[in-house]
Backbone as ProteinMPNN parsed JSONL, in Angstrom:
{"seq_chain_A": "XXXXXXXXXXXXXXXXXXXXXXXXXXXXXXXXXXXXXXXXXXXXXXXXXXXXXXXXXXXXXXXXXXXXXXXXXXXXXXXXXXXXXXXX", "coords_chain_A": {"N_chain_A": [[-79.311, -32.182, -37.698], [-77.932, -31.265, -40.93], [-76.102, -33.597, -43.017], [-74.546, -32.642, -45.014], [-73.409, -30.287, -43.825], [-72.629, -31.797, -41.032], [-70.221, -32.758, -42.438], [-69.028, -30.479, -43.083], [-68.369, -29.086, -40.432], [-66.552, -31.787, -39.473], [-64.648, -31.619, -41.185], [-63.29, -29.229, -40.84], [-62.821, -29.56, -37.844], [-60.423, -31.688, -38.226], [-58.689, -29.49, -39.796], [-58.033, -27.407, -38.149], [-56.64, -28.951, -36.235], [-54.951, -29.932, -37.777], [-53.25, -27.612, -38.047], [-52.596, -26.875, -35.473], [-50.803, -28.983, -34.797], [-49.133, -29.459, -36.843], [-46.62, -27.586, -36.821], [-44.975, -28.831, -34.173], [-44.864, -31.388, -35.56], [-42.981, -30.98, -37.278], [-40.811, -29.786, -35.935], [-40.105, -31.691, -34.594], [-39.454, -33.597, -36.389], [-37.604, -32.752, -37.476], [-35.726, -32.412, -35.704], [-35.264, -35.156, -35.109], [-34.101, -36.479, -37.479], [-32.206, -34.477, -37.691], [-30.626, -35.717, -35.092], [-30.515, -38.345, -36.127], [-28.724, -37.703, -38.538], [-26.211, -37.555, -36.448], [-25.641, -39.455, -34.995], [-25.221, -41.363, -36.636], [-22.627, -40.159, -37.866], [-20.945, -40.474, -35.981], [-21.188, -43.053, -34.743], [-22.644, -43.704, -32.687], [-25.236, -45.978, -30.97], [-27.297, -44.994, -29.493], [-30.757, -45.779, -28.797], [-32.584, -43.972, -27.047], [-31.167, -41.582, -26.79], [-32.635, -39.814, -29.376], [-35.415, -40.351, -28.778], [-35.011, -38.319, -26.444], [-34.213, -35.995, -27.504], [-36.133, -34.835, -28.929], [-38.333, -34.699, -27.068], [-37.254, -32.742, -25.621], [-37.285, -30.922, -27.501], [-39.516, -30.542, -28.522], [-41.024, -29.857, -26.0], [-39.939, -27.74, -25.791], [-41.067, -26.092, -27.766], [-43.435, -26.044, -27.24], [-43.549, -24.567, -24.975], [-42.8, -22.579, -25.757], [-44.458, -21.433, -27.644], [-47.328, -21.92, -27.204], [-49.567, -20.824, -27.052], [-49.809, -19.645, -29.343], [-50.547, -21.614, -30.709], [-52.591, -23.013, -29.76], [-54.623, -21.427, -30.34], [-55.889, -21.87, -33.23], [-56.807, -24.149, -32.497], [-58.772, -22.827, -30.318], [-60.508, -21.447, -31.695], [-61.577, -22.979, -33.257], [-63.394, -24.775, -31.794], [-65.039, -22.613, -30.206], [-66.958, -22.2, -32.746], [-67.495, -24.578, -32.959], [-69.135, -24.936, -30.578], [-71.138, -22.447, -30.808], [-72.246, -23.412, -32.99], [-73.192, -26.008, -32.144], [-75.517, -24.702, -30.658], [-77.112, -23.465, -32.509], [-78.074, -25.512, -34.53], [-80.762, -27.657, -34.102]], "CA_chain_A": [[-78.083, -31.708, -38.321], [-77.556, -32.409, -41.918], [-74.966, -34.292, -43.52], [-73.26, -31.102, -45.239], [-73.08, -29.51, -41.768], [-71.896, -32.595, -40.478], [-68.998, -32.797, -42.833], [-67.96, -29.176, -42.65], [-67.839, -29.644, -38.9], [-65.837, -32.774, -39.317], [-63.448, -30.874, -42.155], [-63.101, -27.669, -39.928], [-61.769, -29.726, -36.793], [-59.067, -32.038, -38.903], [-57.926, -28.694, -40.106], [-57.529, -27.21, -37.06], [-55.944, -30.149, -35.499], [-53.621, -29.963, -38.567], [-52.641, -26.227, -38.549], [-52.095, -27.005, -34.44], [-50.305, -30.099, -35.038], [-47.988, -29.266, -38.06], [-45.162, -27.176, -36.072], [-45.104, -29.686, -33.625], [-44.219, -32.374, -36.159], [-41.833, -30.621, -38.557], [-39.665, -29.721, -35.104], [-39.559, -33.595, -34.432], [-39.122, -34.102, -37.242], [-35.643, -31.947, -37.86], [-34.424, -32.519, -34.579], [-35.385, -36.841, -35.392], [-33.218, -36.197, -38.576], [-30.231, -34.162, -36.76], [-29.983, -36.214, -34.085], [-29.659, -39.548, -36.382], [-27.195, -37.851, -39.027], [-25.372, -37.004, -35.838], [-25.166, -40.83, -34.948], [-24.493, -42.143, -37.8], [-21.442, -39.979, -38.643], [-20.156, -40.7, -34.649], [-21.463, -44.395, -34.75], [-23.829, -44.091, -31.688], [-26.474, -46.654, -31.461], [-28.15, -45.433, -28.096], [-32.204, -45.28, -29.333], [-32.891, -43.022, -25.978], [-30.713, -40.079, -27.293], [-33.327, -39.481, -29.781], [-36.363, -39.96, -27.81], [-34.773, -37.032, -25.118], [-33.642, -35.118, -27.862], [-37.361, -34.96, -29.421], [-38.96, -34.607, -26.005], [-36.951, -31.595, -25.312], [-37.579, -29.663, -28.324], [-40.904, -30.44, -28.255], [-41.38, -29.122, -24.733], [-39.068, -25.887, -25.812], [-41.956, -25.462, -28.781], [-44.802, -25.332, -26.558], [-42.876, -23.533, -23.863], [-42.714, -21.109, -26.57], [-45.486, -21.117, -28.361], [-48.267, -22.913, -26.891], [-50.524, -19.851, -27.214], [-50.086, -19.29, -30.942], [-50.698, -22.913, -31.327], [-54.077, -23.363, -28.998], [-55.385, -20.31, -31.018], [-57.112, -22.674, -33.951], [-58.299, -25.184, -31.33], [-59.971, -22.612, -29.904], [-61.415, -20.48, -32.389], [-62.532, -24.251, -33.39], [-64.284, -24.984, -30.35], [-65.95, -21.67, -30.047], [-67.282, -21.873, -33.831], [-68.487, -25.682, -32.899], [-70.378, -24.468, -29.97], [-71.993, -21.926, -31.41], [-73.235, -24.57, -34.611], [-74.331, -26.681, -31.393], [-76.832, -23.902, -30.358], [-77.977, -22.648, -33.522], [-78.914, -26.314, -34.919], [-81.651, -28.427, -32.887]], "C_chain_A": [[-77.944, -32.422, -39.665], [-76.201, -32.74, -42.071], [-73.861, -33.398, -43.994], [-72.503, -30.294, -44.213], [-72.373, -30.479, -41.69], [-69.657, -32.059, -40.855], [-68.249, -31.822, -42.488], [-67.488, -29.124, -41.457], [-66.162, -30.12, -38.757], [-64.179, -32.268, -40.016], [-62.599, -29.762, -41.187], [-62.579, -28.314, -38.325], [-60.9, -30.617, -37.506], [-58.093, -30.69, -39.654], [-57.642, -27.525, -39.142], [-56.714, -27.768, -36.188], [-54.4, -30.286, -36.712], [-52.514, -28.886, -38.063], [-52.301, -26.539, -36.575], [-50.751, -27.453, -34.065], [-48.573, -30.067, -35.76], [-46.479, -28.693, -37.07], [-44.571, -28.344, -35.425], [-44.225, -31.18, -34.726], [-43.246, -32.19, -36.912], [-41.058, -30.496, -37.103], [-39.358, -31.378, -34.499], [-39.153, -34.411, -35.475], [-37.623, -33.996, -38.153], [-35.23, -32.572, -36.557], [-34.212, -34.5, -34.752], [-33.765, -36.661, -36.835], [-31.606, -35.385, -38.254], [-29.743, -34.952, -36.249], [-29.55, -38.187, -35.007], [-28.414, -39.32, -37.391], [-25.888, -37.855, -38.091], [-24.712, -38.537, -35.239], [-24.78, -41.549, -35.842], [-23.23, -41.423, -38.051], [-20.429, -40.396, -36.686], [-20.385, -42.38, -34.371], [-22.2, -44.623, -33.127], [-24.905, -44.518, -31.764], [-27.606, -46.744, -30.346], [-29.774, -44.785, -29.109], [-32.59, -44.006, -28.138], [-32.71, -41.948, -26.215], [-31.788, -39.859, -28.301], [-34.896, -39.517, -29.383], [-35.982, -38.256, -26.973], [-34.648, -35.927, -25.981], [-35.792, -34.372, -28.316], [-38.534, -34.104, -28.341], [-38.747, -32.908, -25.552], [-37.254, -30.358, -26.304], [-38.932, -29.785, -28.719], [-41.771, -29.342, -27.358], [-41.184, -27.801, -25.257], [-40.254, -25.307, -26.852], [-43.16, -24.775, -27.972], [-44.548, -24.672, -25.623], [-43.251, -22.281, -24.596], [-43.748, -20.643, -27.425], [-47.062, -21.653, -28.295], [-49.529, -21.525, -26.764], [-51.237, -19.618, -28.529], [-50.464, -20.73, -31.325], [-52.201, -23.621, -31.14], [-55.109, -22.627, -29.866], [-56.463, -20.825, -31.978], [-57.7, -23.057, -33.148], [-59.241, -24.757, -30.775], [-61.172, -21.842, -30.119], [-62.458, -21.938, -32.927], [-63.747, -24.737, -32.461], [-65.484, -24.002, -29.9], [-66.958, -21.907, -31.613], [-68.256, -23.182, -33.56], [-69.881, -25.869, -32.063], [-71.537, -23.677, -30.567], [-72.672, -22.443, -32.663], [-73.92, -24.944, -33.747], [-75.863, -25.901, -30.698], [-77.952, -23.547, -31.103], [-78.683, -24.256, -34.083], [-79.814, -27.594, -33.86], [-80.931, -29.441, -33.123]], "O_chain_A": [[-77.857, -33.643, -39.794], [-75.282, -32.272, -41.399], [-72.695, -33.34, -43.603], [-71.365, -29.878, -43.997], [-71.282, -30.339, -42.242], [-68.673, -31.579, -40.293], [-67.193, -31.886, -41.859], [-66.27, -29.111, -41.279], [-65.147, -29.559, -38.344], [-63.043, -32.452, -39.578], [-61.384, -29.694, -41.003], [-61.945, -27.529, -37.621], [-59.903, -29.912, -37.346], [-56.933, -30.895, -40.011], [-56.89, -26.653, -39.579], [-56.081, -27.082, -35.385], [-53.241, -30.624, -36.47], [-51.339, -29.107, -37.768], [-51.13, -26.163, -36.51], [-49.873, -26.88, -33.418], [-47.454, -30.433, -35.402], [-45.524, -29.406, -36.762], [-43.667, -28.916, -36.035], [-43.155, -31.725, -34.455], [-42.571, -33.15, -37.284], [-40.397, -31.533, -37.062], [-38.318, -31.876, -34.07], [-38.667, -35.542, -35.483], [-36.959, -34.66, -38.949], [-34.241, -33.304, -36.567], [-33.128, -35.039, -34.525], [-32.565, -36.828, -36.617], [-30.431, -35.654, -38.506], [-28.583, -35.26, -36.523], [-28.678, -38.977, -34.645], [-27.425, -40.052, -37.431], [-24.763, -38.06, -38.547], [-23.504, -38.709, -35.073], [-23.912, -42.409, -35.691], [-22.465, -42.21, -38.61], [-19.204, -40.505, -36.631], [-19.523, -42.886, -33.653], [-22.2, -45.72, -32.568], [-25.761, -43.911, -32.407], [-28.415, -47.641, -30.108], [-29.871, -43.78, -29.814], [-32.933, -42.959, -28.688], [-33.593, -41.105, -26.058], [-32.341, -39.126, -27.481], [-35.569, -38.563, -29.771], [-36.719, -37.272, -27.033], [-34.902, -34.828, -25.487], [-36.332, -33.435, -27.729], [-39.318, -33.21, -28.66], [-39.617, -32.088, -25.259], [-37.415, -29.177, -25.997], [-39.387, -28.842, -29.366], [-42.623, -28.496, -27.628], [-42.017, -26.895, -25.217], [-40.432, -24.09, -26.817], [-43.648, -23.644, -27.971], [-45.496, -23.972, -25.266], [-43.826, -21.274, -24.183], [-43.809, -19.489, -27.849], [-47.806, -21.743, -29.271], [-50.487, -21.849, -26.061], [-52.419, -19.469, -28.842], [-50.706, -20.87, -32.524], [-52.803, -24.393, -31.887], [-56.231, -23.076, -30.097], [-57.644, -20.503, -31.846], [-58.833, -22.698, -32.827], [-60.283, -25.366, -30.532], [-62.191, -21.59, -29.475], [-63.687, -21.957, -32.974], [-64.914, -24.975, -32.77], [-66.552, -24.356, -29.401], [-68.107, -21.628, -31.272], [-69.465, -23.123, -33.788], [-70.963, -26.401, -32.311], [-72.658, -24.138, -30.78], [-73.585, -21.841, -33.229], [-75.12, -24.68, -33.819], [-76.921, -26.438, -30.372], [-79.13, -23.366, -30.799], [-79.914, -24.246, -34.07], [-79.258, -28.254, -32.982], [-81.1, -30.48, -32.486]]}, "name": "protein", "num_of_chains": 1, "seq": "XXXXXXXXXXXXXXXXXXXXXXXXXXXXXXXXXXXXXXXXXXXXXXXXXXXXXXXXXXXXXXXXXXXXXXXXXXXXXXXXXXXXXXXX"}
């Protein structure tokens, strides 16, 4: 396997792992950001409420979308196999 291969490989699963990934972090990343303007303007200092809150809309993402989201990983996976066959 050369080195060019290699890389593309290596390029082609971090950008799959991104485009998986990304939803996933922007919804933790709003609901992280709701849930502390929402303490700070009420003066709640429990750390837990934002863990649960996080957890849950996490879950509710892949509840909901965990199909459209696997879809890179596994067009990735199929594309890597088939490199592993074709190069000795």
């Amino acid at each position: 396997m050369s080195g060019d291969a290699l890389y593309q490989l290596i390029y082609e699963c971090a950008l799959a792992v991104a485009v998986a990934g990304a939803p996933l972090l922007a919804a933790a990343t709003v609901a992280g950001l709701l849930i502390s303007v929402f303490q700070a303007a009420t003066q709640i200092q429990d750390q837990s409420l934002t863990l649960v809150v996080k957890i849950v809309v996490m879950g509710g993402l892949l509840f909901m979308a965990f199909a459209t989201l696997l879809g890179p990983l596994v067009e990735f996976s199929r594309a890597a196999f088939e490199f592993a066959k074709l190069k000795p």
